[in-house]
N, C-alpha and C positions, 0 to 999 in steps of 0.2 A: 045482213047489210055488208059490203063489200070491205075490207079494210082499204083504205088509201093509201096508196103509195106511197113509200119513201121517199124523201126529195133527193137528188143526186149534187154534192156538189161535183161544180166547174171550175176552173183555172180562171177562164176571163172569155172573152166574143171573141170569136175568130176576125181572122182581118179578111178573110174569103169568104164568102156567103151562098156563093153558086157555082157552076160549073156546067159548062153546055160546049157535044161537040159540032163542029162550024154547022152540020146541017141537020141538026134538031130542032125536031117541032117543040112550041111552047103550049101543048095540048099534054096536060097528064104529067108533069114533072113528078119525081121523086123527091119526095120532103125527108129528110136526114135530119131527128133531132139535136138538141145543143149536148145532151147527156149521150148520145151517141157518138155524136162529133169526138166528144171527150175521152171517150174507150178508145175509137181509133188513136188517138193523138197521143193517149197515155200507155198503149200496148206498141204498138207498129210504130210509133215516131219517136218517143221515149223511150221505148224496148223495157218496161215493167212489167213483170209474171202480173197474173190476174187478181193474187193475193194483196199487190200492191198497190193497182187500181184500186181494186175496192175499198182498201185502206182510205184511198186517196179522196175516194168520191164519196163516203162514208154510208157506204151499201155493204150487204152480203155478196162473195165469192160469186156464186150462183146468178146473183142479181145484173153483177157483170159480165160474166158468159151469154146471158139472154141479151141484155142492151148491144153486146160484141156480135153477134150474130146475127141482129137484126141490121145493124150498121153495115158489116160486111153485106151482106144477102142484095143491100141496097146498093151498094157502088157495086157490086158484079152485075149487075142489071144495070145499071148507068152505063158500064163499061160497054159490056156486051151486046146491050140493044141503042146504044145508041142515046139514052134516055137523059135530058137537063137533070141535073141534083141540083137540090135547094137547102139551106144548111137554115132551120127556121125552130122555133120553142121549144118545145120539152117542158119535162116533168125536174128542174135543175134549182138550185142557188147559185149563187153567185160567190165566190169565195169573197170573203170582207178584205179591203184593201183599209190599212190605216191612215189616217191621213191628220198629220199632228199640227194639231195646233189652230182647227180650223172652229168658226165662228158657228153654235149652235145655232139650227135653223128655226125658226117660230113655229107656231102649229097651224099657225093665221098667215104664213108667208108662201111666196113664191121666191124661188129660187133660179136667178139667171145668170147662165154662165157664158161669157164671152172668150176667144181665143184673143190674148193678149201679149200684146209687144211695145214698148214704151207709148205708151196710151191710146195706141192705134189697136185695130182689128187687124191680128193674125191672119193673112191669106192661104195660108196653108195647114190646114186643120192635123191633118197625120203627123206633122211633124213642131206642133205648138208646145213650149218650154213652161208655159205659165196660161192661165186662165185668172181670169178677175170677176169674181162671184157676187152680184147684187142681187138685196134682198125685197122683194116689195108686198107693201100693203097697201090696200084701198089705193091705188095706181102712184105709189109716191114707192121710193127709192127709203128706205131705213136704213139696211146696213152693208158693205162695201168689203170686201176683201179678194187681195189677190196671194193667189197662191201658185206653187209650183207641181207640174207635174210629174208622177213616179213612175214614167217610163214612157216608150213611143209606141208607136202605131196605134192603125184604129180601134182596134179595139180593146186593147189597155187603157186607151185614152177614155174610151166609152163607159166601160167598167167604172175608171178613175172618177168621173160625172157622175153616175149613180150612187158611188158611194158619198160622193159628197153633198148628195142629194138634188144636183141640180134638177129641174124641171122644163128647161128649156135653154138652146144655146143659139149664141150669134156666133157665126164664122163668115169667113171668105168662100174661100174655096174649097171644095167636100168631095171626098170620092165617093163609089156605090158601096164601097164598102162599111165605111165610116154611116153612112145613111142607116145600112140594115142593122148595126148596131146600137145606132139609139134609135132606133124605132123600137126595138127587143128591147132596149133598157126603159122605154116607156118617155123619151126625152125630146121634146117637141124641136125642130130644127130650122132655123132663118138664116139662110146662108147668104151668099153673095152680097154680103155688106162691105162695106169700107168705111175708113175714114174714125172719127173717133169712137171710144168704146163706151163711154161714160155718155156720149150723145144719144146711139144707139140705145143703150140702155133705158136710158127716159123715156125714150121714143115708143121701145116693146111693152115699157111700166104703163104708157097712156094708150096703148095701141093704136101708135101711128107709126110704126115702124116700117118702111118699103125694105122688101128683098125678093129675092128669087128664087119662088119652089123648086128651080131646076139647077140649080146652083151645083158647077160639081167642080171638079179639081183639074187645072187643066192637066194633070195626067191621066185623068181619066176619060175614054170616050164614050160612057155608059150614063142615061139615063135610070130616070127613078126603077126601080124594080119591083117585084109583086109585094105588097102588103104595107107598102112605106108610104107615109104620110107626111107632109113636112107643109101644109099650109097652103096659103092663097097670096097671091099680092093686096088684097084688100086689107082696110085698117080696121080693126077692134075686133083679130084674130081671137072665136073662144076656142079652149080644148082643155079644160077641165075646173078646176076649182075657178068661185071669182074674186080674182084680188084687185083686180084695177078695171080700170075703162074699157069690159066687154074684153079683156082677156084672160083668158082662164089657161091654165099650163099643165093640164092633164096627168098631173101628178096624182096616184091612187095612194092611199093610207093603207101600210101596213103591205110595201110593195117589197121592205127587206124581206119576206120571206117567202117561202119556194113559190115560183113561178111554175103554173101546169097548165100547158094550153098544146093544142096539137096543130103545128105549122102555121099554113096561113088563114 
């Protein structure tokens, strides 16, 4: 029987997911795992000997030389021919991010995180200060907290969500980047909300929430991209467990630990 792979950790999502030159075709992309991603960005962009990666990602020397070779192999063929790269799963963890102080979550709950700014819904998802996390069971609101977040961009931010368990988030406006990152963190996404955050909330808990699948950040002019998922405008959205009124938040049990899936 095969032994299973080591998990590799990661640092955190990248905030770039893809790469395409102006006139490549979307037939046959190259997919670039997230433990790849991570060699390149921890040898070539941080300039650490390969002894220090592996340290890093808590693999063998060896372990890193094959994932570094197979990474390079792929952006020379991206470069070269021409070919989309796609920055999608792996064999990885997640480094744990600490987050003090915060409100354990039930084992019967759904976990919703809003982009929050004095009681309103955050418009700008990349660059949100604070998130306010409600809890819900059987489609009712239990427990309430906001918290601050430990650092910017998409996907520190993204990261920051998973570890704090959420299950699904309300924001305003989302770029493609921010998208492929909780899609990868497993984090269901209703953008294009406004207005209050505590409203919202009740509304996702009962699933009568309106928003927009295509919700993106007006800096960005990119729609959804391959393998992202973010819902319907229809109300009693499921997508995973059920905790309220035909909404389920596709939260999987026992997702802290290594992730191994191959692309899309």
């Amino acid at each position: 029987m095969p032994r299973k792979p080591r998990c590799r950790w990661i640092n955190s999502y990248p905030d770039h997911w893809e790469f395409s030159p102006e006139d490549a075709s979307d037939r046959d992309p190259l997919v670039m795992t997230l433990d790849e991603f991570e060699t390149i960005r921890l040898l070539d962009r941080e300039g650490m000997t390969q002894e220090q990666c592996a340290e890093r990602m808590g693999v063998a020397r060896t372990t890193v030389t094959a994932i570094y070779e197979s990474a390079r192999r792929k952006m020379a063929v991206a470069l070269v021919d021409g070919k989309r790269l796609l920055i999608r799963g792996g064999n990885y963890q997640l480094n744990d991010q600490r987050i003090e102080n915060i409100i354990s979550k039930g084992t019967d709950s759904m976990r919703i995180a809003v982009a929050y700014e004095n009681g309103e819904i955050f418009q700008h998802f990349g660059h949100t200060e604070q998130f306010k996390l409600y809890d819900v069971e059987d489609g009712k609101i239990v427990a309430e907290q906001i918290v601050p977040t430990n650092g910017s961009g998409h996907g520190a931010l993204a990261g920051f969500l998973k570890a704090a368990q959420a299950d699904a988030l309300i924001c305003g406006g989302i770029g493609m980047g921010a998208q492929n990152a909780l899609a990868e963190a497993g984090i269901h996404l209703y953008g294009g909300v406004s207005g209050s955050a505590d409203a919202a909330a009740q509304a996702l808990a009962a699933g009568t929430l309106e928003y927009d699948p295509d919700a993106k950040c007006g800096h960005h002019g990119h729609h959804h991209g391959e393998g992202h998922e973010c819902g319907h405008h229809s109300e009693g959205h499921e997508c995973g467990h059920h905790h309220g009124k035909g909404l389920d938040c596709g939260h999987q049990e026992g997702d802290e630990g290594c992730r191994h899936h191959h692309g899309e």
